[in-house]
Backbone as numpy.savetxt, mean C-alpha at the origin, in Angstrom:
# Nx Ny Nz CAx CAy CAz Cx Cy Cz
-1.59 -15.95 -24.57 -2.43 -14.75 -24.57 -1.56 -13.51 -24.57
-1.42 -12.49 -25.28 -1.28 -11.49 -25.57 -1.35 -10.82 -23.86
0.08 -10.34 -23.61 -0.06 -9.01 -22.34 -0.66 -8.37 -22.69
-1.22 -7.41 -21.48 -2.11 -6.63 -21.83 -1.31 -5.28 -21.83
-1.13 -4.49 -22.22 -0.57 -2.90 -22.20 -1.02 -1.99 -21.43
-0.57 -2.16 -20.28 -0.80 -1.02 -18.95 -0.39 0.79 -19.56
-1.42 1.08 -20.55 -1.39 2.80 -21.06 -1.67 3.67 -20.12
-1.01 4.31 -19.05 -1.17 5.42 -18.41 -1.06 6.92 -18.67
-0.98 6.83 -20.05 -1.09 8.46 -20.62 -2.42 8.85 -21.19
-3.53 8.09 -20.85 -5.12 8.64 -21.44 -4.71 9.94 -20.98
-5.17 10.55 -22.04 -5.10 12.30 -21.47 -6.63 12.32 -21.06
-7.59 11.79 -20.86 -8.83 12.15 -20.07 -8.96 11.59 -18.70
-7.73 10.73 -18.42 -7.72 10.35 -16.93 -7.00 11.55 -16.42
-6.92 12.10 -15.02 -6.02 13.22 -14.52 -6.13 12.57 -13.39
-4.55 12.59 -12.64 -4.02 11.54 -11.60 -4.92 12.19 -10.30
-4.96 12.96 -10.30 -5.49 13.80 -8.78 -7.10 14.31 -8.91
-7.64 14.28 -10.02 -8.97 14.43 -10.23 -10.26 13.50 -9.50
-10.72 13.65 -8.71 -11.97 12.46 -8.03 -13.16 13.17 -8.08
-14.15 12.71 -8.68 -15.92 12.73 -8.37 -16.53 11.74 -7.68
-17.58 12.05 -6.73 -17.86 10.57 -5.92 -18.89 10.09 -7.49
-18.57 9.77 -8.06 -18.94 8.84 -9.01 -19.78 7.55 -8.65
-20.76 6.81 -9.26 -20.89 5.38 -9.22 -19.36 4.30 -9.17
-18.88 4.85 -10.49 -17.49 4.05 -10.23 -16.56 4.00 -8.61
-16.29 5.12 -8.43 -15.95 5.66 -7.32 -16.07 5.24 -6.38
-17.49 5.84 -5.91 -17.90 5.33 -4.62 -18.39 3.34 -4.74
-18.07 2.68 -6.00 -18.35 1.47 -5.76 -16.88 0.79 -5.05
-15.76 1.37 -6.24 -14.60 0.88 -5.97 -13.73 0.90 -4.39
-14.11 2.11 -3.80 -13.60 2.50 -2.74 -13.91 1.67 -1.36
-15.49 1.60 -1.54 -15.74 0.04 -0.64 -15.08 -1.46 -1.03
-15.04 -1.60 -2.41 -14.35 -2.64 -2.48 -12.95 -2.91 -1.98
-12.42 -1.57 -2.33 -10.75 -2.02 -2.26 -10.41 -2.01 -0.86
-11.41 -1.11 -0.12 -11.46 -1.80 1.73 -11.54 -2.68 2.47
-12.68 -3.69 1.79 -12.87 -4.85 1.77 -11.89 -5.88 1.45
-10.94 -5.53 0.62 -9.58 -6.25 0.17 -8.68 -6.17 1.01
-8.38 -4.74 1.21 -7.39 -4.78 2.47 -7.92 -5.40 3.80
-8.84 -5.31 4.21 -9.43 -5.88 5.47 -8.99 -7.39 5.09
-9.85 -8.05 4.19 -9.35 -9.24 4.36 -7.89 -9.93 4.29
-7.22 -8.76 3.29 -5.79 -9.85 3.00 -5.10 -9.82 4.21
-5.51 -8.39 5.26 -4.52 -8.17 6.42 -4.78 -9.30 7.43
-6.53 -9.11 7.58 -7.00 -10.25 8.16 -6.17 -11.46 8.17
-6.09 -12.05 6.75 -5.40 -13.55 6.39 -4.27 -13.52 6.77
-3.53 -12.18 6.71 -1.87 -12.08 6.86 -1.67 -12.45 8.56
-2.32 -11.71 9.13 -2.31 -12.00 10.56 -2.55 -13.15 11.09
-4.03 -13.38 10.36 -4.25 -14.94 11.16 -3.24 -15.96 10.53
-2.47 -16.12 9.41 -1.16 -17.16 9.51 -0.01 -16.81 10.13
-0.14 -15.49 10.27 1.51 -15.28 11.01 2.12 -14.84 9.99
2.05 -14.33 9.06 2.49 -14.12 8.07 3.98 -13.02 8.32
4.39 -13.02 7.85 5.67 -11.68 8.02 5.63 -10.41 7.35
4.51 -10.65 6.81 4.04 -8.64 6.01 2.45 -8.89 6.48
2.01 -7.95 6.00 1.04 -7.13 6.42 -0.45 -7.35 5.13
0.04 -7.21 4.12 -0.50 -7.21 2.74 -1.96 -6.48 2.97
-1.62 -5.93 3.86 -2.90 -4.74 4.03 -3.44 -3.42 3.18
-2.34 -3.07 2.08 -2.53 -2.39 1.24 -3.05 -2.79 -0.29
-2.88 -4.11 -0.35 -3.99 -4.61 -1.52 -4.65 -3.38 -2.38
-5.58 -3.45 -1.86 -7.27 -2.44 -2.46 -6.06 -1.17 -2.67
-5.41 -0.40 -1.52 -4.97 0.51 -1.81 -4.43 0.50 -3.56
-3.38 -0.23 -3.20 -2.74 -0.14 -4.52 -3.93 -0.10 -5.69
-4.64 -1.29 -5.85 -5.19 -1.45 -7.16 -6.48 0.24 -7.03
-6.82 0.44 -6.24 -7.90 1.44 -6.02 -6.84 2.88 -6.58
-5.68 3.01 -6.46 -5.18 3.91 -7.22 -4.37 3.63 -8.51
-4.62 2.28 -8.58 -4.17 2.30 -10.18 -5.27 2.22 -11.15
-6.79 2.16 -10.61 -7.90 2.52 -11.22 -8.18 3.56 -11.41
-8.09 4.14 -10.07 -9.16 5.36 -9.94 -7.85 6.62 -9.74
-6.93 6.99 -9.29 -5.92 7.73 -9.11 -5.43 7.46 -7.46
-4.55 8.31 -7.13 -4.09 8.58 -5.41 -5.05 8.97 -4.81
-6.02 9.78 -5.08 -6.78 10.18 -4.28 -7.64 9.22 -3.62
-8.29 7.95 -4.53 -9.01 6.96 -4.48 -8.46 5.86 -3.35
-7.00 5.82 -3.95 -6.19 4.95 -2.83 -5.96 5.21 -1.85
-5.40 6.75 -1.26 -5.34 6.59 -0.25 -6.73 7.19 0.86
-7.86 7.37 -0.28 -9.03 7.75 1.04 -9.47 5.71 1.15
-8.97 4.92 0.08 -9.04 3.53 0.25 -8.35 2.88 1.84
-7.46 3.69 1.58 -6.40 2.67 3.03 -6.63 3.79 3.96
-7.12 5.19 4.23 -7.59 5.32 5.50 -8.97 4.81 5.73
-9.61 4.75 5.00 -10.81 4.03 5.62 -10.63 2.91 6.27
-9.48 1.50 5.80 -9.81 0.57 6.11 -8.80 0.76 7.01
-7.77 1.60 7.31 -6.92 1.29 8.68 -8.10 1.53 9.85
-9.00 2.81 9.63 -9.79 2.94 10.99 -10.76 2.03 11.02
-11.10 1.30 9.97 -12.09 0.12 10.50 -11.84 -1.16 11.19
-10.21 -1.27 10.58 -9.81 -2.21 10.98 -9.29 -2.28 12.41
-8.54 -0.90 12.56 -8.73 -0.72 14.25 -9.63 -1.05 15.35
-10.48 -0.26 14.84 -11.89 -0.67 15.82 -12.60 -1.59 15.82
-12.32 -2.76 15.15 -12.61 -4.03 14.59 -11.91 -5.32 15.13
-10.21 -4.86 14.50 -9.55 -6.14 14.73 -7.72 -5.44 16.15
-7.92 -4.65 15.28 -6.64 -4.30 15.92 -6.89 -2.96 15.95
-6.80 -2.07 17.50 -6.62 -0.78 17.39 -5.18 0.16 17.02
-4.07 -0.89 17.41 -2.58 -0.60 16.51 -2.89 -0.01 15.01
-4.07 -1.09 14.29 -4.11 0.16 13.16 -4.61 1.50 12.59
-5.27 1.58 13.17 -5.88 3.19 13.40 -4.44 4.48 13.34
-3.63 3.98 14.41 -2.33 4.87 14.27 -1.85 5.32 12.97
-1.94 3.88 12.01 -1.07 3.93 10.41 -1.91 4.09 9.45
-3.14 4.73 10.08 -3.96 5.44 8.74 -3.20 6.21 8.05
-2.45 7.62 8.61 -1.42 8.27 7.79 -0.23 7.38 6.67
0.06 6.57 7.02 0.90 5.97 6.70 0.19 5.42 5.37
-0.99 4.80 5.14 -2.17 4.03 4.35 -2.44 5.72 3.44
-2.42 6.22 3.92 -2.77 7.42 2.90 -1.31 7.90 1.47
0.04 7.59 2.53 1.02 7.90 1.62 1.63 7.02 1.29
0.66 5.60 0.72 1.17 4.77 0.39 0.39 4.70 -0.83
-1.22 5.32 -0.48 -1.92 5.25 -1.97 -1.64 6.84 -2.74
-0.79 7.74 -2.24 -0.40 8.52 -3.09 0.89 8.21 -4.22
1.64 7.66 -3.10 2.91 6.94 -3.64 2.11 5.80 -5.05
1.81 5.27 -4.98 1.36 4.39 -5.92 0.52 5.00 -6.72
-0.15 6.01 -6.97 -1.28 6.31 -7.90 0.26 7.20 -8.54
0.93 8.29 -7.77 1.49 8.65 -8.78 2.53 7.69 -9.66
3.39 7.11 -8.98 3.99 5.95 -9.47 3.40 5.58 -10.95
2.29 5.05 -10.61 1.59 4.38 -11.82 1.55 5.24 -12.61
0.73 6.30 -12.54 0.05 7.06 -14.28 1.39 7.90 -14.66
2.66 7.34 -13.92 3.40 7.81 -14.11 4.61 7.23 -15.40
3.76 5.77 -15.33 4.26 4.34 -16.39 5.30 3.53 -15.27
5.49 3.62 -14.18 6.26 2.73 -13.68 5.82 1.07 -12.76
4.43 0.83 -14.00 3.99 -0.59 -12.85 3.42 -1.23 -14.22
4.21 -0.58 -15.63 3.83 -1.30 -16.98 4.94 -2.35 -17.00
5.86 -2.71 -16.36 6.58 -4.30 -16.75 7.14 -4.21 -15.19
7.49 -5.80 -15.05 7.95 -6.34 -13.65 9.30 -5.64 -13.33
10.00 -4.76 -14.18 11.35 -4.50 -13.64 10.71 -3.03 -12.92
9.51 -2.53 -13.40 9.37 -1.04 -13.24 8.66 -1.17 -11.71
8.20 -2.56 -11.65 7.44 -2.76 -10.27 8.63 -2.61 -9.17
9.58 -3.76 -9.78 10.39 -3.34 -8.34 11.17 -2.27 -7.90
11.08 -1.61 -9.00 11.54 -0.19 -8.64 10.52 0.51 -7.80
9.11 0.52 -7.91 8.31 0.87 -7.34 7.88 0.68 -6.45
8.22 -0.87 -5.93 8.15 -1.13 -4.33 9.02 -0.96 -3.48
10.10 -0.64 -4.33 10.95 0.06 -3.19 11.03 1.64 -2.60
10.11 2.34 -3.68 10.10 3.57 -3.35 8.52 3.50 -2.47
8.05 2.63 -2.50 6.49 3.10 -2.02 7.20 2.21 -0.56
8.05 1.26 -0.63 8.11 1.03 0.95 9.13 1.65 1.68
9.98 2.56 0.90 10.60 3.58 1.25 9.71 5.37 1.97
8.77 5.35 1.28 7.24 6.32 2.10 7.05 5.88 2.92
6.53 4.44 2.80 5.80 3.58 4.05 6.88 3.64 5.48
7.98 3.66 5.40 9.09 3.53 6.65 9.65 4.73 6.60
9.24 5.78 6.00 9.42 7.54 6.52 8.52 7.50 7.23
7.14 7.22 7.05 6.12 7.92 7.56 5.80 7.02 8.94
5.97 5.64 8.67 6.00 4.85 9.76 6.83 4.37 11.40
8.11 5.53 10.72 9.34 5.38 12.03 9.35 6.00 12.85
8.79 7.40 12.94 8.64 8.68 13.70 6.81 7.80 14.42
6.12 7.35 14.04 4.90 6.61 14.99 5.11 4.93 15.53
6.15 4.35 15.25 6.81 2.77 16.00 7.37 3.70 17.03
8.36 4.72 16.96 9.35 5.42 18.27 8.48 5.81 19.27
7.28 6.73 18.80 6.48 7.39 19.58 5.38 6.54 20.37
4.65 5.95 19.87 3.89 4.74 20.69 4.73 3.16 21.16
5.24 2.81 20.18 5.98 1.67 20.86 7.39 1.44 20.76
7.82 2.26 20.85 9.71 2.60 21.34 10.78 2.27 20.38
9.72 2.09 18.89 10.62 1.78 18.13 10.19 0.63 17.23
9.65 -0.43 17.95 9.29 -1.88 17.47 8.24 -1.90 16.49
8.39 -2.40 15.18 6.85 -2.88 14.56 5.98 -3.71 14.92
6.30 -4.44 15.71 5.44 -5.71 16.62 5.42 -7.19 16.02
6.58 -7.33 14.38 6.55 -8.36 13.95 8.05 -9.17 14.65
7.68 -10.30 14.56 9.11 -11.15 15.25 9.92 -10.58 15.16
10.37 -11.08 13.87 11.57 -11.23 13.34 12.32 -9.75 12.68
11.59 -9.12 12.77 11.80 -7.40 12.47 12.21 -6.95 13.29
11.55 -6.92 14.76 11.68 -6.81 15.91 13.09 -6.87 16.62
13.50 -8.37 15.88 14.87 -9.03 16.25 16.05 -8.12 15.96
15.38 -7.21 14.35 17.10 -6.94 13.98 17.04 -5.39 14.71
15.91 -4.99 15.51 15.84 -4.02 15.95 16.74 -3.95 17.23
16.31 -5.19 18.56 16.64 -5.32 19.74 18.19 -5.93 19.31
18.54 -6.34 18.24 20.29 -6.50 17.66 21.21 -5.35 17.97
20.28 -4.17 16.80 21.05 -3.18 16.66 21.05 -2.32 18.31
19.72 -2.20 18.75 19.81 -1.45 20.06 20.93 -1.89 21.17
20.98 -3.15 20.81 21.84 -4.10 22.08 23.25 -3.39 21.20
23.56 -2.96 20.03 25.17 -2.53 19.56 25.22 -1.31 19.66
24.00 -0.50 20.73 24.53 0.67 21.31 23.86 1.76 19.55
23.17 1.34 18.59 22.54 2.16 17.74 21.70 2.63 18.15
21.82 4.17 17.20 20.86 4.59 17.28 18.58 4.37 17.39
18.20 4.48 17.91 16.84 4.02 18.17 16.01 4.35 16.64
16.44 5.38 16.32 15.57 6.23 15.23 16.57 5.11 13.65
17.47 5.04 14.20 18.11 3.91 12.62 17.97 2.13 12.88
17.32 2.35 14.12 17.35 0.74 14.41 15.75 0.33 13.82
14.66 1.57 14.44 13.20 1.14 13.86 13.05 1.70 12.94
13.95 2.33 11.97 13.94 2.71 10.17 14.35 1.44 9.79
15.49 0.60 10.19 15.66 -0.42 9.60 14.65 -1.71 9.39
14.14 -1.87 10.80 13.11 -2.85 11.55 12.04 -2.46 10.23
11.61 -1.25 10.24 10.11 -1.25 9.19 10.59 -1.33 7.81
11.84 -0.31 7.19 12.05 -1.15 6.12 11.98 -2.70 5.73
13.22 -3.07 6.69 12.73 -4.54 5.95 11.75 -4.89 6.06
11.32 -5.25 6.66 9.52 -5.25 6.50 8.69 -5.04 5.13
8.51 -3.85 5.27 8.23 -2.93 4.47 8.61 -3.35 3.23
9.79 -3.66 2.68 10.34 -4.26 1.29 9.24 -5.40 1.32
9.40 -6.08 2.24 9.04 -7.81 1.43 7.47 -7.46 1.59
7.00 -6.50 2.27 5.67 -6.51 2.32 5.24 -5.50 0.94
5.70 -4.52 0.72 4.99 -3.90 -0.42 6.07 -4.75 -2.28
6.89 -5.95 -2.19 7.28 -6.14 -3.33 6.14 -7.51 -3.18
5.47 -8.03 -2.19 4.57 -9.00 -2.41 2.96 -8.18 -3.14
2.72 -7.21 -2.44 1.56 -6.61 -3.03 1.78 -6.21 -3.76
2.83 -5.46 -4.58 3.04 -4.84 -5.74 2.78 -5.76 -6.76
3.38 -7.30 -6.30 3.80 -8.02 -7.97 1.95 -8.24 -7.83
1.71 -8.50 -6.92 0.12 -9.17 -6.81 -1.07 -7.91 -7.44
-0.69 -6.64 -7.41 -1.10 -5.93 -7.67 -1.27 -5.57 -9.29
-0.02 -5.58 -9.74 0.51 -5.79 -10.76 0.04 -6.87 -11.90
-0.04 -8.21 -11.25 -0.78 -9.20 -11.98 -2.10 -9.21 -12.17
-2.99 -8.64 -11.37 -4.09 -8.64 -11.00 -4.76 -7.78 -12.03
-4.06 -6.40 -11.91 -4.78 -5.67 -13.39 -4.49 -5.79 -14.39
-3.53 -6.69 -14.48 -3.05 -7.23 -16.07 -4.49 -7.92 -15.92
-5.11 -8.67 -15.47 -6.17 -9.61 -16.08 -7.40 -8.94 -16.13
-7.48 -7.96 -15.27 -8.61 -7.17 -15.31 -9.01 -6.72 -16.94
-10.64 -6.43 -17.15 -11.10 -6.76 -19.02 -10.62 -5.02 -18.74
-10.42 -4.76 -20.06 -9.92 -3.60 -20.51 -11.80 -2.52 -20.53
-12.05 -3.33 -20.64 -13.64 -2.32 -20.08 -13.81 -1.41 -18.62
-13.84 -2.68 -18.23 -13.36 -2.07 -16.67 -12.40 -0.89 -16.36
-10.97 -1.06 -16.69 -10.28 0.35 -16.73 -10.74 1.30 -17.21
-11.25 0.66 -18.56 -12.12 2.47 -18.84 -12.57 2.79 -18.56
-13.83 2.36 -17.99 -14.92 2.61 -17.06 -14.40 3.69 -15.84
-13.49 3.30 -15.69 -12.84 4.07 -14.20 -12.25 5.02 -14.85
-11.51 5.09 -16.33 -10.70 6.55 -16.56 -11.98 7.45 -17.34
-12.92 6.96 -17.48 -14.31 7.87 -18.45 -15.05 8.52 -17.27
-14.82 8.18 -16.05 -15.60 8.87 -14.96 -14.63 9.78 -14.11
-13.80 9.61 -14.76 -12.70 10.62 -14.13 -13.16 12.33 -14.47
């Protein structure tokens, strides 16, 4: 089967443009619903990322940044008050992760697998700016995953700095968690019918 050609230069889509649209307001519950569950699943195996940004991503490679990240604050505060109140804190964080990615995209950098991983490293490079200054401030540094955790209480025990020990701790993280959603992200609207995208850039 023929790839499909991820075209991000429609000149009638505009990256920052939103109407609560039918499209819109359908997509935005959905892609909440995505993140809720994949985080859900991630947690209940133990998983070592998060894959909580799902919906985000694809909700701004439909609809723009704006879409994505009012996508991942919605579902960090639901999911707080729901499953975990830890996430409520990283709503900010869920917001500049679906900016990072909407521009990314209509920007052409999530049209072939080499442009993805360039792109998950810059979107989990946002994600662990925005995320290191709120691990220090509520929990002393730690992301709360094992093994992240580990190379944190490493570096602290070698007398490092706190602020380069939980930049490191959420990066790594952060890498393997946004290059898993990215490629998944990535594959996902490759299969999506080419109707559908339009649908979302004609209501723009």
């Amino acid at each position: 089967m023929k790839a499909k050609n991820i075209n991000n230069q429609d000149s009638r889509f505009s990256t920052w443009k939103i109407h609560l649209t039918v499209a819109t307001t359908t997509l935005i519950p959905a892609a909440v619903g995505i993140n809720y569950i994949a985080k859900a699943l991630a947690e209940g195996l133990k998983l070592p990322l998060w894959l909580g940004s799902l919906g985000t991503f694809l909700a701004s490679m439909l609809a723009g940044p704006t879409a994505g990240a009012i996508s991942g604050f919605i579902n960090n505060v639901i999911y707080g008050l729901t499953l975990s109140p830890v996430s409520t804190v990283y709503a900010i964080t869920s917001i500049g992760i679906g900016i990072a990615v909407g521009i990314l995209f209509h920007r052409g950098w999530f049209q072939n697998a080499k442009r993805v991983f360039v792109s998950a490293i810059i979107i989990a490079l946002v994600s662990t700016i925005i995320s290191t200054p709120l691990n220090v401030i509520f929990w002393g540094g730690q992301t709360g995953v094992a093994w992240g955790d580990a190379i944190f209480a490493t570096m602290i025990g070698n007398h490092i700095n706190i602020w380069l020990a939980s930049f490191t701790d959420e990066f790594v993280l952060d890498l393997l968690d946004k290059f898993a959603v990215a490629y998944l992200a990535f594959l996902i609207y490759r299969q999506l019918p080419q109707r559908m995208i339009n649908y979302f850039k004609d209501n723009q």
